[in-house]
PQR file with spaces between the fields and no chain letter, atoms N, CA, C, O and H, PARSE charges and radii, in Angstrom:
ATOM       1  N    UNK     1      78.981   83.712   16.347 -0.4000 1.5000
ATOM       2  CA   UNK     1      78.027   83.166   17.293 -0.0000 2.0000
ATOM       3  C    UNK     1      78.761   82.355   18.362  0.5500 1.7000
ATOM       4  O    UNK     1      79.722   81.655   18.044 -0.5500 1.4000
ATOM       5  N    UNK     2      78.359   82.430   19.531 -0.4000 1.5000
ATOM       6  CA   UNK     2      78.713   81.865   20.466 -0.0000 2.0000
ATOM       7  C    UNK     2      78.289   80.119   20.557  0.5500 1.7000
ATOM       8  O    UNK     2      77.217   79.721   20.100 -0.5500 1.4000
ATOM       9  H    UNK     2      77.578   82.999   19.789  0.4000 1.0000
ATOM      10  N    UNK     3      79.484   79.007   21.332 -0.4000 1.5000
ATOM      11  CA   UNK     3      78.876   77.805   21.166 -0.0000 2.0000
ATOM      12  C    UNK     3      78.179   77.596   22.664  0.5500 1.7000
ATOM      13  O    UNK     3      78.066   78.367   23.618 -0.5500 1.4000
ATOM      14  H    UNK     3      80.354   79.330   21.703  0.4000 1.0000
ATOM      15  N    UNK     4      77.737   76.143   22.442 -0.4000 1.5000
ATOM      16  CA   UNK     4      77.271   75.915   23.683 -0.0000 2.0000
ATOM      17  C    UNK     4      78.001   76.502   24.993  0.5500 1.7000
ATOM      18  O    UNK     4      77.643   77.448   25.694 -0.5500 1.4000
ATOM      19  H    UNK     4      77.828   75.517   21.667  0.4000 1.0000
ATOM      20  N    UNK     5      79.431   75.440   25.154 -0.4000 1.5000
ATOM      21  CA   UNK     5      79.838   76.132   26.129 -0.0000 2.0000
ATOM      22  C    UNK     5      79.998   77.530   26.391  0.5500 1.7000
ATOM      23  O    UNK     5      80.024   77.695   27.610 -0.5500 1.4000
ATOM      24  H    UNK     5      79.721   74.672   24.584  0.4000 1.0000
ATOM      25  N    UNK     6      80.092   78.374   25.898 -0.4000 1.5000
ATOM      26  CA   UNK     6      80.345   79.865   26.031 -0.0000 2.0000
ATOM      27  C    UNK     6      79.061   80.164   27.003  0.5500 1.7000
ATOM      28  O    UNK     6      78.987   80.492   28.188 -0.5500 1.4000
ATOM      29  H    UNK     6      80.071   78.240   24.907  0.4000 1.0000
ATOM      30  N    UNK     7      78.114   79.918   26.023 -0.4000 1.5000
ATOM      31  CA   UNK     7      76.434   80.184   26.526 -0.0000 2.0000
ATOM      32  C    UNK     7      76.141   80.075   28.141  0.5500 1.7000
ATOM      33  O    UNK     7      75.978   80.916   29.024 -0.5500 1.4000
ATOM      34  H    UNK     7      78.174   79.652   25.061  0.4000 1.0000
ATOM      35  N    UNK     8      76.157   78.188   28.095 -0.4000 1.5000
ATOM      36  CA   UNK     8      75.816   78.063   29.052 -0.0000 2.0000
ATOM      37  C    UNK     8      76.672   78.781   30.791  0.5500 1.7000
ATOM      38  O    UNK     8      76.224   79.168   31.871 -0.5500 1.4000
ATOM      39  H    UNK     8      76.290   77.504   27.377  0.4000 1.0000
ATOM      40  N    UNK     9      77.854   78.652   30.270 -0.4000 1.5000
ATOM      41  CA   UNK     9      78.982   79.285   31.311 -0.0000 2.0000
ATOM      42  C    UNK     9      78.133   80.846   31.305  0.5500 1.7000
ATOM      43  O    UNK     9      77.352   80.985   32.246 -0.5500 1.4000
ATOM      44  H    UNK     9      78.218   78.337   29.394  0.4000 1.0000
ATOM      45  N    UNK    10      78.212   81.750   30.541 -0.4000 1.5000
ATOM      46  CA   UNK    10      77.702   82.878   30.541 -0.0000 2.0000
ATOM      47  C    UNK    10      76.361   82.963   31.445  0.5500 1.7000
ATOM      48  O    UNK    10      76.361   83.901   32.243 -0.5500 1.4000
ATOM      49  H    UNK    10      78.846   81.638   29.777  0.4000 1.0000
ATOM      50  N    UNK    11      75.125   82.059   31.442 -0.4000 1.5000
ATOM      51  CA   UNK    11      74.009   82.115   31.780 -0.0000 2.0000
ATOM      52  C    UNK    11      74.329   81.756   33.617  0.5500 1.7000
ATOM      53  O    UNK    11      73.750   82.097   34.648 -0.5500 1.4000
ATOM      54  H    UNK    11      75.125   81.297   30.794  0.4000 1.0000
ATOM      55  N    UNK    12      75.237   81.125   33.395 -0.4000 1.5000
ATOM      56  CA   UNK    12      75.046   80.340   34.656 -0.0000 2.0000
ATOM      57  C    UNK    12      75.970   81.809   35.736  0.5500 1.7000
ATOM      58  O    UNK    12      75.638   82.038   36.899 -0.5500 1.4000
ATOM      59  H    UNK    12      75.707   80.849   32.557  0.4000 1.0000
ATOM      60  N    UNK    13      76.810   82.399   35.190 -0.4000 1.5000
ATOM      61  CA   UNK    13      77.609   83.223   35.750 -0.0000 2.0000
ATOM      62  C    UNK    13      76.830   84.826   36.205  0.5500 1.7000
ATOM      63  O    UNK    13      77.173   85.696   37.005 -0.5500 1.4000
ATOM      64  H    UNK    13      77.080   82.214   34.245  0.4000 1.0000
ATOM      65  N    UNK    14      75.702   84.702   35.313 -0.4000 1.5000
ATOM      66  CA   UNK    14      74.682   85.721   35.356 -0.0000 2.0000
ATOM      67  C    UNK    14      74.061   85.787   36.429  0.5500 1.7000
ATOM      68  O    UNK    14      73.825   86.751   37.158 -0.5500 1.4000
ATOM      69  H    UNK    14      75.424   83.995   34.663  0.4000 1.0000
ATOM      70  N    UNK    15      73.707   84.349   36.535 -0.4000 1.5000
ATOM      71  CA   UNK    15      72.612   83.977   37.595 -0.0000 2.0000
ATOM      72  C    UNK    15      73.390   84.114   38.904  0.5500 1.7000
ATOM      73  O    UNK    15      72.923   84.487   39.980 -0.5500 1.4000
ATOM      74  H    UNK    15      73.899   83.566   35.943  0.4000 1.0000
ATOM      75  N    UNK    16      74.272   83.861   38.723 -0.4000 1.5000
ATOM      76  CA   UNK    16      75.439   83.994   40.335 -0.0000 2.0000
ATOM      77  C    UNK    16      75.300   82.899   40.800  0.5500 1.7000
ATOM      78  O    UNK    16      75.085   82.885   42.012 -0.5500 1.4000
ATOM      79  H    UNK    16      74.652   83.558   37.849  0.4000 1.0000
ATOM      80  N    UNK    17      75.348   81.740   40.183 -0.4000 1.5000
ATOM      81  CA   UNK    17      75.283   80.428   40.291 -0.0000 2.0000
ATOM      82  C    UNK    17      76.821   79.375   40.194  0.5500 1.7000
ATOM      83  O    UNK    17      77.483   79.207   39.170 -0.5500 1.4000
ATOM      84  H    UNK    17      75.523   81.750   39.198  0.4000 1.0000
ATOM      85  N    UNK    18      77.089   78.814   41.471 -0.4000 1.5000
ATOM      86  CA   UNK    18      77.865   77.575   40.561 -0.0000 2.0000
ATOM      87  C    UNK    18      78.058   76.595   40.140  0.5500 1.7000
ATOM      88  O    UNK    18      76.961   76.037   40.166 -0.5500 1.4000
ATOM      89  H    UNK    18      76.551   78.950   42.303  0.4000 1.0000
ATOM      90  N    UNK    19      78.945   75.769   39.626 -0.4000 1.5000
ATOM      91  CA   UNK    19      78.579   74.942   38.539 -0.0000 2.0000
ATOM      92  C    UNK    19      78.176   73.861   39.379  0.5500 1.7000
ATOM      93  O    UNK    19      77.829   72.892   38.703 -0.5500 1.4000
ATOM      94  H    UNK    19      79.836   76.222   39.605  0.4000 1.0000
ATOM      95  N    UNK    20      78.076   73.633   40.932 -0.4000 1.5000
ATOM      96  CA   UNK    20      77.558   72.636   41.274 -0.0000 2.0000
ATOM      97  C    UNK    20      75.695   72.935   41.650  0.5500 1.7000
ATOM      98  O    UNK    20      74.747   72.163   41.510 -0.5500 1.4000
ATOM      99  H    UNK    20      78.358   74.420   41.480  0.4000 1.0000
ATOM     100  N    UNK    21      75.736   74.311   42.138 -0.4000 1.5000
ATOM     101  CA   UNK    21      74.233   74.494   41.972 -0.0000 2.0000
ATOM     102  C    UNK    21      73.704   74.660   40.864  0.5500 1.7000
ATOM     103  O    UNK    21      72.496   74.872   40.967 -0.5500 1.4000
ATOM     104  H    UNK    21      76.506   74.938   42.252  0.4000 1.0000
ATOM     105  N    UNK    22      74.074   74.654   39.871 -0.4000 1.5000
ATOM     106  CA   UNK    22      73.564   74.737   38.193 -0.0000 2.0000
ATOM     107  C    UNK    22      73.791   72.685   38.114  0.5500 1.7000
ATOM     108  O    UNK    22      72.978   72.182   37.339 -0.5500 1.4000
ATOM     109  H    UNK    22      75.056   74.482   39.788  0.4000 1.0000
ATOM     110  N    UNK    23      74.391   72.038   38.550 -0.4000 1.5000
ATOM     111  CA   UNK    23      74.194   70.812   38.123 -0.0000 2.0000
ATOM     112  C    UNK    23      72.856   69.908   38.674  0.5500 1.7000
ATOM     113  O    UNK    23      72.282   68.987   38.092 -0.5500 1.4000
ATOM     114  H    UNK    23      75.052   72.446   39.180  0.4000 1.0000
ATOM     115  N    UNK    24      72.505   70.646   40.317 -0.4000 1.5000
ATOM     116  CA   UNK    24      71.620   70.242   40.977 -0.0000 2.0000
ATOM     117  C    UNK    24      70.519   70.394   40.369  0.5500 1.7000
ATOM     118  O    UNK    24      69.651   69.523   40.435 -0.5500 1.4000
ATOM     119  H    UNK    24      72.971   71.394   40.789  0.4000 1.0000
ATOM     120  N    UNK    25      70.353   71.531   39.663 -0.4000 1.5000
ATOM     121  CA   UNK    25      68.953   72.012   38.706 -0.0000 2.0000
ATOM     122  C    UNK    25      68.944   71.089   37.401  0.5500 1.7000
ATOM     123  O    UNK    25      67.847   71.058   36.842 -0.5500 1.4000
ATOM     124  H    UNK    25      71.058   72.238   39.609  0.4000 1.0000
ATOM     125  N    UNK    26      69.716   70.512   36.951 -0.4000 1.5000
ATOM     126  CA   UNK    26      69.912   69.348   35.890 -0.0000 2.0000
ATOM     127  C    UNK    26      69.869   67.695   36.212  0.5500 1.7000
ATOM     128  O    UNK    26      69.695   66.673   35.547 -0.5500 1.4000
ATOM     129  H    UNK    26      70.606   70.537   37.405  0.4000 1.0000
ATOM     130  N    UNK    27      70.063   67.947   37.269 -0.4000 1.5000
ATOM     131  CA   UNK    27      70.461   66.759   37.926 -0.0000 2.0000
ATOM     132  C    UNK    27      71.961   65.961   37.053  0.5500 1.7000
ATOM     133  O    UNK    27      71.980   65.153   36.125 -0.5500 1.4000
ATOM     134  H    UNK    27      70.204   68.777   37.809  0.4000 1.0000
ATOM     135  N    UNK    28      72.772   66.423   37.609 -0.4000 1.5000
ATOM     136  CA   UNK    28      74.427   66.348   37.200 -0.0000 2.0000
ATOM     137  C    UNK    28      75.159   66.590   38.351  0.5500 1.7000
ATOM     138  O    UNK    28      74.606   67.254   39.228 -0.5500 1.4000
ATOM     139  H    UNK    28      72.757   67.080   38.363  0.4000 1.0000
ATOM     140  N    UNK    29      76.422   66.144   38.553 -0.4000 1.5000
ATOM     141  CA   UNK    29      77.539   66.786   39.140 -0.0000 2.0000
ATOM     142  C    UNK    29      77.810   67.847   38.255  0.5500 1.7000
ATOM     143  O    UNK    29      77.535   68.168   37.099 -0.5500 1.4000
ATOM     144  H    UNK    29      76.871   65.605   37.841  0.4000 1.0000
ATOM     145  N    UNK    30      78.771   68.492   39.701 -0.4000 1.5000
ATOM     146  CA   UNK    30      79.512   69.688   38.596 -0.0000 2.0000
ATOM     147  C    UNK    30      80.535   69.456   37.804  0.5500 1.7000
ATOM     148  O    UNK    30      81.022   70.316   37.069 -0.5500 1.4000
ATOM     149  H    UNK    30      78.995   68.232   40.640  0.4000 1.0000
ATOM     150  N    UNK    31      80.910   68.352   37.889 -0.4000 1.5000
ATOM     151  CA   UNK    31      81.967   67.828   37.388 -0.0000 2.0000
ATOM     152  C    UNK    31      81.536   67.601   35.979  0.5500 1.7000
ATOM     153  O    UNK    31      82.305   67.669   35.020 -0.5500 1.4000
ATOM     154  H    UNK    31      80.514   67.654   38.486  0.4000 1.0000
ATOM     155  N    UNK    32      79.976   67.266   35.889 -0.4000 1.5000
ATOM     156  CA   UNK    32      79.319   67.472   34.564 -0.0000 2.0000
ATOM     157  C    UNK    32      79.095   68.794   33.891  0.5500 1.7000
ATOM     158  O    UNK    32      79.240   69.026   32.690 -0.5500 1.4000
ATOM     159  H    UNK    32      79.352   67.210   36.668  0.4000 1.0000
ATOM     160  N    UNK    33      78.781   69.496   34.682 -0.4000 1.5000
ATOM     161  CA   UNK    33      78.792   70.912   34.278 -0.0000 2.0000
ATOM     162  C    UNK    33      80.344   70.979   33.639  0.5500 1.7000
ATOM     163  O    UNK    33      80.504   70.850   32.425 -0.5500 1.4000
ATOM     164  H    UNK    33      78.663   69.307   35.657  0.4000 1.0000
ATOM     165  N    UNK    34      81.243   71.147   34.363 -0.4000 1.5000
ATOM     166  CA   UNK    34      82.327   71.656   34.130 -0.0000 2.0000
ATOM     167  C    UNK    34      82.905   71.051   32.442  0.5500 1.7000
ATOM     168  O    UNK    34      83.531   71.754   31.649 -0.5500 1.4000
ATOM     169  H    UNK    34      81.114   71.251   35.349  0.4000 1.0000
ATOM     170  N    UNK    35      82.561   69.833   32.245 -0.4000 1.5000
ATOM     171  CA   UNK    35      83.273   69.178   31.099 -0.0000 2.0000
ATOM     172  C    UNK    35      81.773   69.940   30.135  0.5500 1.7000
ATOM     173  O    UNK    35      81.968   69.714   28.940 -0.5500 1.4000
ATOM     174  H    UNK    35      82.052   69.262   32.890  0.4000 1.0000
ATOM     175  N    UNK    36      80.959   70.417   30.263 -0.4000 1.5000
ATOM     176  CA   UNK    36      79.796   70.863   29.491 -0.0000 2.0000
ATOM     177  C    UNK    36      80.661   72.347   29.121  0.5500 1.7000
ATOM     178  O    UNK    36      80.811   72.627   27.932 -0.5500 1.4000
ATOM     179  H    UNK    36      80.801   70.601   31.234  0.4000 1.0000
ATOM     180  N    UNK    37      81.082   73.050   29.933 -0.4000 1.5000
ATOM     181  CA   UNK    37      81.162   74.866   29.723 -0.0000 2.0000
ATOM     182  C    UNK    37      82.991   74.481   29.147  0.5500 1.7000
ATOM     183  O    UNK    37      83.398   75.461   28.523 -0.5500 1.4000
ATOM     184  H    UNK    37      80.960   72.822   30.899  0.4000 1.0000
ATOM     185  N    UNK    38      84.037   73.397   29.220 -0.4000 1.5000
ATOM     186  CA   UNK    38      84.794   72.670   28.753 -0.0000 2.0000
ATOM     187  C    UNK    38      84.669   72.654   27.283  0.5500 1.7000
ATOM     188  O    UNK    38      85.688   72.999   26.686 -0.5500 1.4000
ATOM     189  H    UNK    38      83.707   72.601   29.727  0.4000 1.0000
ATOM     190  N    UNK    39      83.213   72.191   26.264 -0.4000 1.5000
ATOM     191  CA   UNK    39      83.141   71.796   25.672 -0.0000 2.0000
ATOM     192  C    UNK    39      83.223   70.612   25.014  0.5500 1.7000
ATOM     193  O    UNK    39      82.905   70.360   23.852 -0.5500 1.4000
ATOM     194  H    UNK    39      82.385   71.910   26.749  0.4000 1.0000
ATOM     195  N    UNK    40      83.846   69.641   26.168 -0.4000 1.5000
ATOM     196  CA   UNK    40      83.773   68.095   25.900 -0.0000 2.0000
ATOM     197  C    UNK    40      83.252   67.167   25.384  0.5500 1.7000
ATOM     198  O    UNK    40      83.559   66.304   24.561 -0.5500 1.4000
ATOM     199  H    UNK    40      84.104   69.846   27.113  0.4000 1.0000
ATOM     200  N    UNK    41      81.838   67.625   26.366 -0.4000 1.5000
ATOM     201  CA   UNK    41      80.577   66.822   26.167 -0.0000 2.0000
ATOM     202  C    UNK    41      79.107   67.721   25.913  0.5500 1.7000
ATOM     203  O    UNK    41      79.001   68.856   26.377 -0.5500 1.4000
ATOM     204  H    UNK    41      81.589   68.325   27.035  0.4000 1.0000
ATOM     205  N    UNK    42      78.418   67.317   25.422 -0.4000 1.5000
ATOM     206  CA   UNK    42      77.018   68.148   25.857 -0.0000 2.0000
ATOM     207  C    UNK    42      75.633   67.809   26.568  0.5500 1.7000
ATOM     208  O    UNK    42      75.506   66.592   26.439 -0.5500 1.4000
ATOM     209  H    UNK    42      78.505   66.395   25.046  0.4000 1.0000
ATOM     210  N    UNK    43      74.898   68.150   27.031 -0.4000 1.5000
ATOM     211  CA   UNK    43      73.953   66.995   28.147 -0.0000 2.0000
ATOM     212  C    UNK    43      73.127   66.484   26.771  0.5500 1.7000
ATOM     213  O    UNK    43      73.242   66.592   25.550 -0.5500 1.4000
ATOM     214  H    UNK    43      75.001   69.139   27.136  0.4000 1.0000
ATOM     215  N    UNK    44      72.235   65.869   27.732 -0.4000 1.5000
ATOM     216  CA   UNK    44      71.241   65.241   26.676 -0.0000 2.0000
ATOM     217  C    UNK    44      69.773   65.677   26.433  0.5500 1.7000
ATOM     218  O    UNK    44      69.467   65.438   27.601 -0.5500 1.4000
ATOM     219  H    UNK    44      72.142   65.781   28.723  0.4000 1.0000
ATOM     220  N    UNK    45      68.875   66.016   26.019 -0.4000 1.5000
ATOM     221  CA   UNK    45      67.783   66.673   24.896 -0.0000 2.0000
ATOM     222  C    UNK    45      67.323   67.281   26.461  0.5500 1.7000
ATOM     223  O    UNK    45      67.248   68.484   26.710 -0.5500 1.4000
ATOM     224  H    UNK    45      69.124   66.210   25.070  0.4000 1.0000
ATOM     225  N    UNK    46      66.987   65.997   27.610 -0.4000 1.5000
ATOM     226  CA   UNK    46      66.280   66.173   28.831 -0.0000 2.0000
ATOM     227  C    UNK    46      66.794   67.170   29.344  0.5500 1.7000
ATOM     228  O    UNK    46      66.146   68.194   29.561 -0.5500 1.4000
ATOM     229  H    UNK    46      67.048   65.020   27.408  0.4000 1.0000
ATOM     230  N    UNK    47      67.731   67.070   29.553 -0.4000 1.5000
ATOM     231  CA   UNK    47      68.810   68.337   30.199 -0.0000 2.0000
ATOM     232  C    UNK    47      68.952   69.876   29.423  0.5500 1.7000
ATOM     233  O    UNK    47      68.952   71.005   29.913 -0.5500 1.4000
ATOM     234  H    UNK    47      68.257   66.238   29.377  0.4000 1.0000
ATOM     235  N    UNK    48      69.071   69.412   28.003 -0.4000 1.5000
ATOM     236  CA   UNK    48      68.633   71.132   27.223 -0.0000 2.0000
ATOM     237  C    UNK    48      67.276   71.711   27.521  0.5500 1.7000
ATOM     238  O    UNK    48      67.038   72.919   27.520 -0.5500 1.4000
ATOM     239  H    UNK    48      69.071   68.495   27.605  0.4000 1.0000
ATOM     240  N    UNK    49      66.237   70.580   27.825 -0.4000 1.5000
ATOM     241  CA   UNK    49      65.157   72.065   27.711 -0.0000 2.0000
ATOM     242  C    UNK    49      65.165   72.092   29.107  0.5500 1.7000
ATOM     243  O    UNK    49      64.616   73.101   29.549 -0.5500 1.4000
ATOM     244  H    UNK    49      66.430   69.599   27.827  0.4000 1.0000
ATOM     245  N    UNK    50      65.748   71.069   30.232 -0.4000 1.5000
ATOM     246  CA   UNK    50      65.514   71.830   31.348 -0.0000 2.0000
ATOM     247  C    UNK    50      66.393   73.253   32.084  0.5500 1.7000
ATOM     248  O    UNK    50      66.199   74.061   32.992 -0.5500 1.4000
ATOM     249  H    UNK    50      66.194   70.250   29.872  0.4000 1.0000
ATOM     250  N    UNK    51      67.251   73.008   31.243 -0.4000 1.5000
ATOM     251  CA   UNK    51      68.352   74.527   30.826 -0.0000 2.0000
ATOM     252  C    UNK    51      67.951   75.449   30.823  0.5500 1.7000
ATOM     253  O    UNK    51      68.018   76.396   31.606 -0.5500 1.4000
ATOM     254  H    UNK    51      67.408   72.351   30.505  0.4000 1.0000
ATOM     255  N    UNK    52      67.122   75.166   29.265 -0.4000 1.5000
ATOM     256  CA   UNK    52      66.392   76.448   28.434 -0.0000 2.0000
ATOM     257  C    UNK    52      65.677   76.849   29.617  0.5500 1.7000
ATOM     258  O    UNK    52      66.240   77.541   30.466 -0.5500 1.4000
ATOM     259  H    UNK    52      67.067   74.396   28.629  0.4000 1.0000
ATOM     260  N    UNK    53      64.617   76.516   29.730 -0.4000 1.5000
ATOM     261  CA   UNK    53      63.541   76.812   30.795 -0.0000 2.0000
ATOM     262  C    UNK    53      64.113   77.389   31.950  0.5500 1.7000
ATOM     263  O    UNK    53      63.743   78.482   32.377 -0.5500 1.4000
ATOM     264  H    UNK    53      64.160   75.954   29.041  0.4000 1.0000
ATOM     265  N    UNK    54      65.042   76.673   32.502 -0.4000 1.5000
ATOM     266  CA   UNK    54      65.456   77.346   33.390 -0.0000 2.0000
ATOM     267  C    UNK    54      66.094   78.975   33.516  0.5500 1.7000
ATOM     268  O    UNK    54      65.943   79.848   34.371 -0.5500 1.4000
ATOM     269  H    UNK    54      65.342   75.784   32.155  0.4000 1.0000
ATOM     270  N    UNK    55      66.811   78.920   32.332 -0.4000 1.5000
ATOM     271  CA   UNK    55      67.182   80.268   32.013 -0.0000 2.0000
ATOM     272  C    UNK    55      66.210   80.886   31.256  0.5500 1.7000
ATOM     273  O    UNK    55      66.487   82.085   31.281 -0.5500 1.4000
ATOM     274  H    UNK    55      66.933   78.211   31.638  0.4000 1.0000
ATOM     275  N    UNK    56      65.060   80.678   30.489 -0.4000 1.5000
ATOM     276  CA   UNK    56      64.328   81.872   29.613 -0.0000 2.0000
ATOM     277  C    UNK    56      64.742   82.015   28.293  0.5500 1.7000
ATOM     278  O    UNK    56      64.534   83.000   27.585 -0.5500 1.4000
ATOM     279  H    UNK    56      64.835   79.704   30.469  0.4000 1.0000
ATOM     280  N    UNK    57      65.676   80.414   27.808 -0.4000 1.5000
ATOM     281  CA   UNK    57      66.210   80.778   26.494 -0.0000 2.0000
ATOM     282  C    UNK    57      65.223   80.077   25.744  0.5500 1.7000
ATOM     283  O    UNK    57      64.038   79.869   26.008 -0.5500 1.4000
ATOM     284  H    UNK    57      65.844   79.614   28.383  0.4000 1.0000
ATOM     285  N    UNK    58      65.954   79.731   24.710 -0.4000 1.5000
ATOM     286  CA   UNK    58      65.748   78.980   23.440 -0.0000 2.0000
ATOM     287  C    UNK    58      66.733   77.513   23.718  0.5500 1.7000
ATOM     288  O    UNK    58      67.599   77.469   24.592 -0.5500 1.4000
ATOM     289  H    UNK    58      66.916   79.900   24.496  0.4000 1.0000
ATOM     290  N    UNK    59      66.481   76.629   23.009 -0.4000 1.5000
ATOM     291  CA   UNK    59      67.168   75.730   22.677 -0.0000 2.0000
ATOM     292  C    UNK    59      68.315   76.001   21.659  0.5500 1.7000
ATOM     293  O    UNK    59      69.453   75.570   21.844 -0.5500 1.4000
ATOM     294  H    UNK    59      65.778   76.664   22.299  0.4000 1.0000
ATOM     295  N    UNK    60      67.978   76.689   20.649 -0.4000 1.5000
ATOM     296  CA   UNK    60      68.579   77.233   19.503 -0.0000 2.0000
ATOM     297  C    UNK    60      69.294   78.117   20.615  0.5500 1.7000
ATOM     298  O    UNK    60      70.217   77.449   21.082 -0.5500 1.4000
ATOM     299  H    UNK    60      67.054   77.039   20.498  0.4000 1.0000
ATOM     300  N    UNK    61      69.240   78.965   21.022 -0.4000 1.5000
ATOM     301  CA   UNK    61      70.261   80.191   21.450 -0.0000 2.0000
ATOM     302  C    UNK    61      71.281   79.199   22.641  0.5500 1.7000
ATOM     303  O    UNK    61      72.396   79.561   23.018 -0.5500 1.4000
ATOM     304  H    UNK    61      68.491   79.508   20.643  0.4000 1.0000
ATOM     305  N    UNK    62      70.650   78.026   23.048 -0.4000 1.5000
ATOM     306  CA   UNK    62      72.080   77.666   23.998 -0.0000 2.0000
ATOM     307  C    UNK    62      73.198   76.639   23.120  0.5500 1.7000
ATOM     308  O    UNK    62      74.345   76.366   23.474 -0.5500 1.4000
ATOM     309  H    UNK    62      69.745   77.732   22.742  0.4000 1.0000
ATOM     310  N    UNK    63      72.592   76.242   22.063 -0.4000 1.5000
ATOM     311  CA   UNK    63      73.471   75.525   21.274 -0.0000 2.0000
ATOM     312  C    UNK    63      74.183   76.991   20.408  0.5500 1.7000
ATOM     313  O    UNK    63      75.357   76.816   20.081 -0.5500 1.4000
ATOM     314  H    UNK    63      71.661   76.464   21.776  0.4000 1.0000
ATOM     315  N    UNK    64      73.927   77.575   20.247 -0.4000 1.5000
ATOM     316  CA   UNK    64      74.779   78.634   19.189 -0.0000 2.0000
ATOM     317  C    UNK    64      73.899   78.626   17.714  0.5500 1.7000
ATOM     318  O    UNK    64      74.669   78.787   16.768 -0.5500 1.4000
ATOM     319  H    UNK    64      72.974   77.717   20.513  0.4000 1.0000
ATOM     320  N    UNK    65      72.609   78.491   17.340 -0.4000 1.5000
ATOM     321  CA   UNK    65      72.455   78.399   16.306 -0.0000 2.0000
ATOM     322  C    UNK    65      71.711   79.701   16.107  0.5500 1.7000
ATOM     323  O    UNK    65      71.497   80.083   14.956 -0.5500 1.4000
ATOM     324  H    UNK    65      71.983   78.360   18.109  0.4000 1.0000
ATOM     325  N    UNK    66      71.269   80.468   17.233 -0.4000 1.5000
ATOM     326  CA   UNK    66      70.731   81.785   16.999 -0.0000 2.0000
ATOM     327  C    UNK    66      71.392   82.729   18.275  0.5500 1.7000
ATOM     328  O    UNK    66      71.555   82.296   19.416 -0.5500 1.4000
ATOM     329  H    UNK    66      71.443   80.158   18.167  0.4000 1.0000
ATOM     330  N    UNK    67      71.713   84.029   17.850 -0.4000 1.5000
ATOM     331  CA   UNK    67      71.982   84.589   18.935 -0.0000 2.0000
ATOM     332  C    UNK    67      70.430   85.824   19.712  0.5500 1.7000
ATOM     333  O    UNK    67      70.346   86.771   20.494 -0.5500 1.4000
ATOM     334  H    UNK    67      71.580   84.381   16.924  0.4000 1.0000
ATOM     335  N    UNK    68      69.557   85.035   18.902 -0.4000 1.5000
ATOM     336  CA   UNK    68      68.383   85.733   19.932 -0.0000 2.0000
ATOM     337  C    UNK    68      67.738   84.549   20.874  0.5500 1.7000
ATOM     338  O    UNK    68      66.944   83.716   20.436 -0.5500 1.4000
ATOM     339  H    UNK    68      69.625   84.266   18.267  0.4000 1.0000
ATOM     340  N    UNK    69      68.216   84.602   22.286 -0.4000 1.5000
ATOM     341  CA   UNK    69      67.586   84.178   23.092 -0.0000 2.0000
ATOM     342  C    UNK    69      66.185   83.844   23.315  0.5500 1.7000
ATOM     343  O    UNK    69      65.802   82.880   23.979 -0.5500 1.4000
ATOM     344  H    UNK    69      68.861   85.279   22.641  0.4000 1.0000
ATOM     345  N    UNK    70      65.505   84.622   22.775 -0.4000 1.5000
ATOM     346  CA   UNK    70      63.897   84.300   22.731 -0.0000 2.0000
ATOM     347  C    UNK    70      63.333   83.728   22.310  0.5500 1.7000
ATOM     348  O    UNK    70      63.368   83.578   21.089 -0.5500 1.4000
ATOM     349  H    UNK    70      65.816   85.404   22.236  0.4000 1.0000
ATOM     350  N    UNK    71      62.129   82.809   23.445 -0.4000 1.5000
ATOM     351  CA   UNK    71      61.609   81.280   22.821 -0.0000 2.0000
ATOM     352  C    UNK    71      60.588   81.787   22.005  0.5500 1.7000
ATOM     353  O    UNK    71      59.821   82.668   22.393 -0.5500 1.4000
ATOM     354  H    UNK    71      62.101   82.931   24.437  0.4000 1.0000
ATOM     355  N    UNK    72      60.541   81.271   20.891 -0.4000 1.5000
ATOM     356  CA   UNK    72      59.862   81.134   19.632 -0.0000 2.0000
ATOM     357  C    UNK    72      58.341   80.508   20.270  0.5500 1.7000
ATOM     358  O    UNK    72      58.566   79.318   20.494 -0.5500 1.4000
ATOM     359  H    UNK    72      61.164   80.555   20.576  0.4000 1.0000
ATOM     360  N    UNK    73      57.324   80.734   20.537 -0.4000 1.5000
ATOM     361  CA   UNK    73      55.666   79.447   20.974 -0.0000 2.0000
ATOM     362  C    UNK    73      54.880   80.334   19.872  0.5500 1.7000
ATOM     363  O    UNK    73      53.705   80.084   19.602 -0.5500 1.4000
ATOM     364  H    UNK    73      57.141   81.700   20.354  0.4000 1.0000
């Protein structure tokens, strides 16, 4: 299974996005992004579901705990 960083780098590279317009949608620098797809750090709960949402995932699928993307409601 893939971890966070893998994920989120992957999603964001999909979108044809970079890591500073993917931080604007979080409200982050990219400099935050970057230490995120790094693996350094990880954002905080606010910032995962505005992720998720943003991309169409799961919470579970951007942390690595499922590799099916699809939100569970």
């Amino acid at each position: 299974m893939a971890n966070f960083s893998e994920r989120i780098k992957e999603l964001r590279k999909k979108q044809g996005m970079t890591q500073a317009a993917l931080g604007e949608i979080i409200g982050v620098g990219q400099d935050t992004v970057c230490v995120y797809e790094k693996g350094k750090h990880y954002p905080e709960v606010r910032n995962l579901i505005i992720l998720a949402d943003y991309f169409g995932v799961s919470i579970d699928y951007l942390v690595g705990r499922t590799d099916n993307p699809e939100v569970n409601r």
